[in-house]
N, C-alpha and C positions, 0 to 999 in steps of 0.2 A: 879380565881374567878368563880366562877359558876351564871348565870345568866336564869334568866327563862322568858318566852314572851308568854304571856296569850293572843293566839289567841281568843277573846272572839267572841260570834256569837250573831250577833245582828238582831234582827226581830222586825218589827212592832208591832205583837201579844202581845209581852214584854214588860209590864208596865216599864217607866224606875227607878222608884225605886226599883223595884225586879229587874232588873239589875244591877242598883247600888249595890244592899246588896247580888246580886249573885257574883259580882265582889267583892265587898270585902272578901266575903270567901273562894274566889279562892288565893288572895292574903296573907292569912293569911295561906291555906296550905302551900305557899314554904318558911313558917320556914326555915332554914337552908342555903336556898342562899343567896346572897352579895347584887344580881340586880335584882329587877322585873319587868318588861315592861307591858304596856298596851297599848290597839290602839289608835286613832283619832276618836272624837267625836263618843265613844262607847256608850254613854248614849243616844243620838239621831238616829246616824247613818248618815256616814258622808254625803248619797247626801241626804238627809233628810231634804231638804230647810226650808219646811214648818213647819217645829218641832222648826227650831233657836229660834225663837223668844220666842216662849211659854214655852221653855225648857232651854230658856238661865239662869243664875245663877250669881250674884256676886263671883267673886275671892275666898271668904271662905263662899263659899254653899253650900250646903249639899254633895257635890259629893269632896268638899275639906274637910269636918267632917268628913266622909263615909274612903276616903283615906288615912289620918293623922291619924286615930284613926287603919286601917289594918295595914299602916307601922310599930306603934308604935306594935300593938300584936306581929305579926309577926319576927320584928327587923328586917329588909332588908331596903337598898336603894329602894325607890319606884319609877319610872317614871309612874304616874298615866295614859296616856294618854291626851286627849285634854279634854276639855268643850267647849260647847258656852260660856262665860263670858260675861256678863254686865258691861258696865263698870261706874263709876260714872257719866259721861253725857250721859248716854243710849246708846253708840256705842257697838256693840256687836265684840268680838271675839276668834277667835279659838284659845285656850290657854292652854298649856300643864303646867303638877304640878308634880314637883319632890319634894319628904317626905326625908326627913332623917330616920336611924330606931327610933329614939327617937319621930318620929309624925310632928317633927317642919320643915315647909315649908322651903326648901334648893331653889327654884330657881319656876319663872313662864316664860314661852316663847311663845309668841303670834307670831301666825306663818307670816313669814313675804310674802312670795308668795300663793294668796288666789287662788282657781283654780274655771273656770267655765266663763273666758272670759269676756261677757256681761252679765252673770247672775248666778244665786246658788251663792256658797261663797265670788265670788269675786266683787258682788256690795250688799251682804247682809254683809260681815262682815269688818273693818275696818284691816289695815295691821299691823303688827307691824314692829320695825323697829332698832330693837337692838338682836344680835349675842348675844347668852348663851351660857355657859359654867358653870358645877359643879366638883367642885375636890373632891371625892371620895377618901379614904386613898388608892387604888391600882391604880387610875387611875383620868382622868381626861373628863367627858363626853361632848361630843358637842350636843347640841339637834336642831333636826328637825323635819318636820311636813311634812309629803305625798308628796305634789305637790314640797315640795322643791329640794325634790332627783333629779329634772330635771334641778337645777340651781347649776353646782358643785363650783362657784366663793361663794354661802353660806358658803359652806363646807372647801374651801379652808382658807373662816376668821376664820373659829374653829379651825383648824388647827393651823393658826399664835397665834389664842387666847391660844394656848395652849391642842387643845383636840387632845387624842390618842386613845379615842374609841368612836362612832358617834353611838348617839342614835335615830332611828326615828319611829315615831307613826304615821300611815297611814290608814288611807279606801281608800285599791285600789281597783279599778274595775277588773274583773275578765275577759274582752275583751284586757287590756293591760298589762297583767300578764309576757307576755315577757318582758316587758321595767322594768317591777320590778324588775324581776331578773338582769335584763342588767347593769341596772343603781347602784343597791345596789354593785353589784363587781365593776364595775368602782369606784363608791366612792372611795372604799376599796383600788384600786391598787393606784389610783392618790392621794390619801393621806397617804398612808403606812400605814394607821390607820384600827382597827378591824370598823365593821358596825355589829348593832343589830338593826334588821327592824320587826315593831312588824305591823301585820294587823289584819282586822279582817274578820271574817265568816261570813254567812249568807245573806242576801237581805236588801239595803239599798232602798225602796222608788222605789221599781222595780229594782234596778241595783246591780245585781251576784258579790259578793267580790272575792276578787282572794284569800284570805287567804295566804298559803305559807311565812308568818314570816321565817325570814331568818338574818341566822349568818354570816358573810363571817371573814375572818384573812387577815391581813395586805400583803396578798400576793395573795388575790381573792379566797383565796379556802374556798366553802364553807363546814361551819363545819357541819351544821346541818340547814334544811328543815321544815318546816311543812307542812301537807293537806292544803285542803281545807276548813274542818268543824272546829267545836270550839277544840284547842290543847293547851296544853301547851308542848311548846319547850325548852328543858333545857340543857345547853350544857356548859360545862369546860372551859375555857379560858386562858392563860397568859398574862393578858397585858406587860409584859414585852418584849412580842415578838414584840411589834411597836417600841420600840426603839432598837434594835437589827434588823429588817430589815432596819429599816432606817439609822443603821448606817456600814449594808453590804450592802446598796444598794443605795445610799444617793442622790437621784434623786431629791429632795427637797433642793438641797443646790444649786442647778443648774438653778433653775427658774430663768428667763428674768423676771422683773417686768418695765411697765410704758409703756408698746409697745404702741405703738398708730400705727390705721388706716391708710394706704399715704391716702392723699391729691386728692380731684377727682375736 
């Protein structure tokens, strides 16, 4: 598979419908590949609190037209990235949109760990609370969302759901760019599955993106890097290599499950 992850670099300055319709042209040059990746709340910018609201969108809003309509030019698997989502009782949240290349919406995932403690994401947006998974004719995608790369028990239910390549859309911070890296090859090794980590560039609301989208292989090694600034990162694949390490190296058939805590 060849798959591409459109670092997109996101600024204040940038109307986001000229981001929108910059994003969608980016999407429509990688004609030719299978997967295309975008970040997390690219059209806002993910610490961009004060945008949620006025920027939030129903499910098929213009950033789901904008998307559906590049997958379909292009003909690629699309991981759109996130939106704010509105939702029919006004609850807003972060929600990522996978296109089929024919245009028609394959899958929505509302991220389930919001980040920001006692405030930003996680007392402005509601959580979701349902594991995604898209089967893809060479693969099978698990998808996540930034903060959740720090919870690998998510990643472990894609896994049992079935996924053998983990996709995640992220605005990381550019102060904890070590943990991005750390934690995308951990995925990678504790579930023998490829990871395709898309971020993004630029300044969200004062706070420096770490950019550096990243491929790793079911064995931690990563295949391919990006900067820091706006890239697109493109890089070859086999999914077939996750079941072939996994069944030279079948560490997954070994899990304890049910362990409980002693007793204090």
């Amino acid at each position: 598979m060849r798959a591409s992850l459109i670092q997109i670099r996101v600024d204040e300055d940038e109307p986001v419908d000229s981001r929108r319709q910059r994003a969608a042209s980016l999407v429509r040059d990688q004609a030719g590949a299978d997967l295309v990746v975008l970040p997390e709340l690219w059209t806002t910018g993910a610490f961009a609190y004060q945008a949620f609201d006025t920027e939030a969108e129903p499910l098929e809003g213009p950033t789901h037209e904008a998307m559906a309509k590049a997958a379909s030019d292009a003909g690629v698997w699309l991981h759109a990235g996130s939106i704010p989502e509105r939702a029919a009782d006004g609850t807003l949240y972060n929600t990522s949109l996978v296109f089929a290349p024919d245009g028609g919406r394959a899958a929505a995932y509302r991220k389930i760990h919001r980040f920001g403690f006692d405030q930003g994401e996680a007392v402005l947006m509601g959580a979701g609370t349902e594991l995604v998974t898209v089967r893809l004719p060479e693969t099978t995608l698990g998808l996540a969302t930034c903060y959740d790369l720090r919870f690998p028990e998510l990643f472990r239910g894609l896994v049992d759901a079935g996924a053998d390549t983990l996709v995640l859309a992220a605005g990381w911070p550019e102060r904890r760019r070590s943990h991005w890296t750390l934690l995308a090859r951990a995925r990678a090794v504790e579930n023998q599955a490829y990871v395709l980590a898309c971020g993004t560039g630029g300044t969200h609301a004062g706070v420096p993106q770490a950019g550096h989208s990243i491929v790793v292989d079911p064995w931690g090694e990563v295949l391919a890097e990006a900067g820091d600034g706006e890239e697109i990162l493109t890089v070859e694949f086999d999914p077939a290599k996750t079941a072939v390490t996994r069944e030279q190296f079948p560490a997954l058939k070994d899990r304890v499950l049910g362990l409980r805590a002693p007793l204090r």
